[in-house]
LUMDO-615985 format. One record per residue (C-alpha): x, y, z; residue in three letters; residue number from 1. Coordinates in steps of 0.001 Angstrom, whole numbers. Example, Ala and Ser with C-alpha at 12.3 -4.5 7.8 and 13.67 -1.06 7.14 Angstrom:
((12300, -4500, 7800), 'ALA', 1);
((13670, -1060, 7140), 'SER', 2);
END
This chain:
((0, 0, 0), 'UNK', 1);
((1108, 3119, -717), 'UNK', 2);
((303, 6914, -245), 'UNK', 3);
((483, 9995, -2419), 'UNK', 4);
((2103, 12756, -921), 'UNK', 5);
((-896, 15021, -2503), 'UNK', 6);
((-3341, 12724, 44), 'UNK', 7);
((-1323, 13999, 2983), 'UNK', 8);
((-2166, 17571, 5369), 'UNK', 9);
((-95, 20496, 4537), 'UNK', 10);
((1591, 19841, 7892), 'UNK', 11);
((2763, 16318, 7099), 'UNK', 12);
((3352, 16840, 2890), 'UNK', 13);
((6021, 19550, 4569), 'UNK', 14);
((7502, 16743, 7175), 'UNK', 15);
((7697, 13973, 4632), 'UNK', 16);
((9630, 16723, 1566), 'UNK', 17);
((12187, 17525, 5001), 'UNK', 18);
((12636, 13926, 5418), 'UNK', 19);
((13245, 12895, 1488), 'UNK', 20);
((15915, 16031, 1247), 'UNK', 21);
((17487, 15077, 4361), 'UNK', 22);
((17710, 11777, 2745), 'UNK', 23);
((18939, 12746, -505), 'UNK', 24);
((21232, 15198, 1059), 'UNK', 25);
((23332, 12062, 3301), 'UNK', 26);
((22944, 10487, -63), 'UNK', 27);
((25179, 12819, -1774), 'UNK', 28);
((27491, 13184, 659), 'UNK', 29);
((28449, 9381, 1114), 'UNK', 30);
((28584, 9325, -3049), 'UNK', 31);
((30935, 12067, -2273), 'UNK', 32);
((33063, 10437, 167), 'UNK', 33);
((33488, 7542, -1871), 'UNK', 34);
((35095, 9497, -4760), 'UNK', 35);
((37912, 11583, -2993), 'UNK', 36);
((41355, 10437, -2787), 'UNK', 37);
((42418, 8226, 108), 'UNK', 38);
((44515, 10153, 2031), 'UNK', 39);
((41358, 12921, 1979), 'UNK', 40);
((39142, 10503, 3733), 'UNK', 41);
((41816, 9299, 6354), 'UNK', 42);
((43070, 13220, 6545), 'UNK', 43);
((46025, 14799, 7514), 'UNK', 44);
((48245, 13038, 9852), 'UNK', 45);
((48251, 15051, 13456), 'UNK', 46);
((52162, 15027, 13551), 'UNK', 47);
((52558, 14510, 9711), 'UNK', 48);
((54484, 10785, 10565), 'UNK', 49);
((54389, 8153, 7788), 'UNK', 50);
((53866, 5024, 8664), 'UNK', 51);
((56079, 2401, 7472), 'UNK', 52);
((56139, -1582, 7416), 'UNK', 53);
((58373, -4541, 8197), 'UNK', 54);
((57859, -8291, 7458), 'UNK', 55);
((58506, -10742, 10838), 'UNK', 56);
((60372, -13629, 10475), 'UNK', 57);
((56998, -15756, 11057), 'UNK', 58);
((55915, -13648, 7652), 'UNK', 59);
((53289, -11199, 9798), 'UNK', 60);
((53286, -7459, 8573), 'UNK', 61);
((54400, -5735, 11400), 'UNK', 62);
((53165, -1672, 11163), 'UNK', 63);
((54849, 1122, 12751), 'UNK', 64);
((54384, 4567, 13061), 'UNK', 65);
((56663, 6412, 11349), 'UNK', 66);
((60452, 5541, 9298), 'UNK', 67);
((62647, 6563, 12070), 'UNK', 68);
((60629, 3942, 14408), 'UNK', 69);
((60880, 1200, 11720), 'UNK', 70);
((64780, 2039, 11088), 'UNK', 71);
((65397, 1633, 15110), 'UNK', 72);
((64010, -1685, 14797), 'UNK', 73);
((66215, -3297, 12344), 'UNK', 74);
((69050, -1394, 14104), 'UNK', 75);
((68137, -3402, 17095), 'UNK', 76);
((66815, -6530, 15862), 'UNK', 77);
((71196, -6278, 14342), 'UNK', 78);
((71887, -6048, 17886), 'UNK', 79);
((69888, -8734, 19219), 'UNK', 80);
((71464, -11261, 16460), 'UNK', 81);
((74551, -10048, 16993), 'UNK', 82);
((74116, -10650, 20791), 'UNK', 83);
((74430, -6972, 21863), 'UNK', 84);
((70944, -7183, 23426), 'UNK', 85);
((68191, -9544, 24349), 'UNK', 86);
((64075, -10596, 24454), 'UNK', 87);
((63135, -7556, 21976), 'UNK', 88);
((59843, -6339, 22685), 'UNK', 89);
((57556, -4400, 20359), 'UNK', 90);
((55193, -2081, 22020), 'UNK', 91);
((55720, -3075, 25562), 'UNK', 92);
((52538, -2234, 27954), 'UNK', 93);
((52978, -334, 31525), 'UNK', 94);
((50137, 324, 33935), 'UNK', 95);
((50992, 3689, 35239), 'UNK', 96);
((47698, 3987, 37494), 'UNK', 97);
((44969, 1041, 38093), 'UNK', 98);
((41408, 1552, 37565), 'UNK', 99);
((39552, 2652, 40300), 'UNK', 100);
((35902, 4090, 41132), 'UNK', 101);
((35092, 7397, 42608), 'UNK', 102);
((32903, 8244, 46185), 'UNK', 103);
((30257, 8655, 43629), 'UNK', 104);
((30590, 5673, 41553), 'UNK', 105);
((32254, 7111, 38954), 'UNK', 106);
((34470, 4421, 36696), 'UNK', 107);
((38242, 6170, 36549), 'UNK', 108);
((39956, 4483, 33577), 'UNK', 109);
((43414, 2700, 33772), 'UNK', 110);
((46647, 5218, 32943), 'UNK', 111);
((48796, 3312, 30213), 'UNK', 112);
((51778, 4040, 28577), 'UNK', 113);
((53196, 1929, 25157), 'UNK', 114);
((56764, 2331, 24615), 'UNK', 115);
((57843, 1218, 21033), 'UNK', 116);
((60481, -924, 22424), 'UNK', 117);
((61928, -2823, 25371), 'UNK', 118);
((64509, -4888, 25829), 'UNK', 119);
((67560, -6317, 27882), 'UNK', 120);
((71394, -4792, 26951), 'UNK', 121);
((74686, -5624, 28347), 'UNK', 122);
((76460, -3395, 30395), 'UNK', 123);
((79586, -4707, 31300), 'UNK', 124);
((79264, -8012, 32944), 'UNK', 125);
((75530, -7714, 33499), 'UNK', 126);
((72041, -7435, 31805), 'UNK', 127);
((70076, -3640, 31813), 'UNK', 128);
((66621, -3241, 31277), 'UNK', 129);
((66020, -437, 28428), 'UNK', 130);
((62268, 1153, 27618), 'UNK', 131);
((63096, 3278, 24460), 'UNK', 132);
((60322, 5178, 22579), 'UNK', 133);
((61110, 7020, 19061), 'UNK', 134);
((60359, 10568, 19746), 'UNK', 135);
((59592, 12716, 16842), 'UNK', 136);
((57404, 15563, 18515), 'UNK', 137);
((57437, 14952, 22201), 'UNK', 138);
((53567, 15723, 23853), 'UNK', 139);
((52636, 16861, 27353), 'UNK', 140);
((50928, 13407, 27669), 'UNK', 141);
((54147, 11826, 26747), 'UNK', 142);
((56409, 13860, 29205), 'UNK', 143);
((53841, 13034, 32262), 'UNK', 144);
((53785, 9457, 31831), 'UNK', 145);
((57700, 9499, 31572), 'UNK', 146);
((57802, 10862, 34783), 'UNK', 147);
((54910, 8216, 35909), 'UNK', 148);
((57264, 5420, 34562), 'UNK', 149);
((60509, 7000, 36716), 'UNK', 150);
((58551, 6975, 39683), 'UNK', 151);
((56124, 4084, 39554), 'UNK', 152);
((58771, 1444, 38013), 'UNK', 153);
((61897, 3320, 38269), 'UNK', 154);
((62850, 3330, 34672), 'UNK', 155);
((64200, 6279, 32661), 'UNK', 156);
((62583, 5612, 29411), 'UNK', 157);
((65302, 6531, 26784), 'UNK', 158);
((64185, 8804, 23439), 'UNK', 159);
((66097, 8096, 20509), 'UNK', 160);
END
């Protein structure tokens, strides 16, 4: 069954034009969308890095987020085959601050940081620990949870 816009009130033939142009109007703008370059729908990168790739040994595509970050790792995947340093980590997770709920029930959400690498080195006799992150622009964010890492953990992470 269907009904003719003519058999409809003034009122509701007005409602039922806003609707169809509304419609049209989304429409257009997802044909739009669909037409502009890539790198127009993604949009400009916030610190203008470009991301680059590496293939594992196990074949997986690993991505990271810029060159320099990609270049440090084979620098130090060199070292670790050459023995210089040990148990490589990619994107290492720290809990800074646990989750916790306020007086009034209010959910407070975990403080993480990611490093972009972690991993043991040898300094003289012994084995170091070593958080490193690849620092391009550093962020307030990023210098407050460096300090959170120095004091919670005790580890100086170091920017290359």
């Amino acid at each position: 069954m269907s009904i003719k816009l003519s058999d409809l009130s003034p009122k509701y033939q007005q409602q039922a034009a806003q609707k169809f142009f509304k419609a049209q109007a989304k429409s257009k703008h997802r044909q739009n969308r669909a037409r502009e370059p890539q790198d127009r729908v993604e949009g400009k990168r916030k610190y203008r890095n470009i991301p680059d790739y590496r293939i594992a040994a196990d074949g997986t595509r690993i991505r990271f987020a810029s060159k320099a970050e990609a270049a440090r790792f084979d620098e130090l995947l060199a070292w670790q085959k050459s023995g210089v340093i040990r148990n490589l980590k990619l994107q290492p997770e720290f809990t800074l601050q646990e989750a916790f709920m306020t007086a009034e029930g209010e959910r407070i959400k975990a403080i993480r940081y990611r490093a972009d690498f972690s991993y043991d080195i040898k300094d003289g006799g012994d084995w170091r620990y070593v958080v490193e992150d690849v620092k391009g622009k550093k962020t307030d964010v990023y210098s407050i949870k460096r300090k959170m890492m120095q004091e919670k953990f005790g580890i100086a992470v170091v920017e290359v």
